[in-house]
N, C-alpha and C positions, 0 to 999 in steps of 0.2 A: 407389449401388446395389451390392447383396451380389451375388454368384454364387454359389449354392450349387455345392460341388464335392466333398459328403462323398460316402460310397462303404467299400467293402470296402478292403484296403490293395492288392489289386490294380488296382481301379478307380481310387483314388488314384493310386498310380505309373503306371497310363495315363494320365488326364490331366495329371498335371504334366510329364511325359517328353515327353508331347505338346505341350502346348501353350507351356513354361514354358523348358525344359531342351534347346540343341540338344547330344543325346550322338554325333553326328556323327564330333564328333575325339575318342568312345574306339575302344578295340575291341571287338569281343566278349566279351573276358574280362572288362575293365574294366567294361561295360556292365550284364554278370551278374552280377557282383561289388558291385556298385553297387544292384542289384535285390535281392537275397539279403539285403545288411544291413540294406538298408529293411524289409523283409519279416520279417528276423527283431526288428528293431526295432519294428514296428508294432502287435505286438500291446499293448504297454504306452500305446497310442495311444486302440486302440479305447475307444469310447461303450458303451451297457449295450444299443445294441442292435446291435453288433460291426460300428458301420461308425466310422473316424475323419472326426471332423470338421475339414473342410475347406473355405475360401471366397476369394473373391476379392474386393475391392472392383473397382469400376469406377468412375472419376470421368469425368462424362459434363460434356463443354463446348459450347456453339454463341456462333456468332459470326455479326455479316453486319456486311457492309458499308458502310457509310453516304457518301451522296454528298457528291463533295468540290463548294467554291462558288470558283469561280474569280474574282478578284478583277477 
């Protein structure tokens, strides 16, 4: 399964800083620093209808249990 996750490049850096990225142990500067060259990087990214594409796989598993036969 895909997850679509495209987006403008700020939409992108919310969700991946969100979901993907703990920026926790920067700081402030670090964290804007880190926003600004994505941002300034992203326009080389953008699609023709100026959003970057972006997605996720997801690999989806199930299991159960099956009984055991005691001897």
């Amino acid at each position: 399964m895909i997850i679509d996750m495209c987006g403008t490049p700020e939409q992108v850096w919310g969700a991946a800083t969100e979901a993907f990225y703990d920026l926790a142990v920067l700081d402030p500067e670090q964290t804007a620093s880190l926003r600004a060259e994505f941002l300034a990087a992203a326009p080389a990214l953008l699609d023709t209808a100026g959003r970057i594409p972006s997605g996720m796989r997801l690999n989806i598993a199930s299991s159960r249990l099956l009984p055991t036969h005691h001897a």
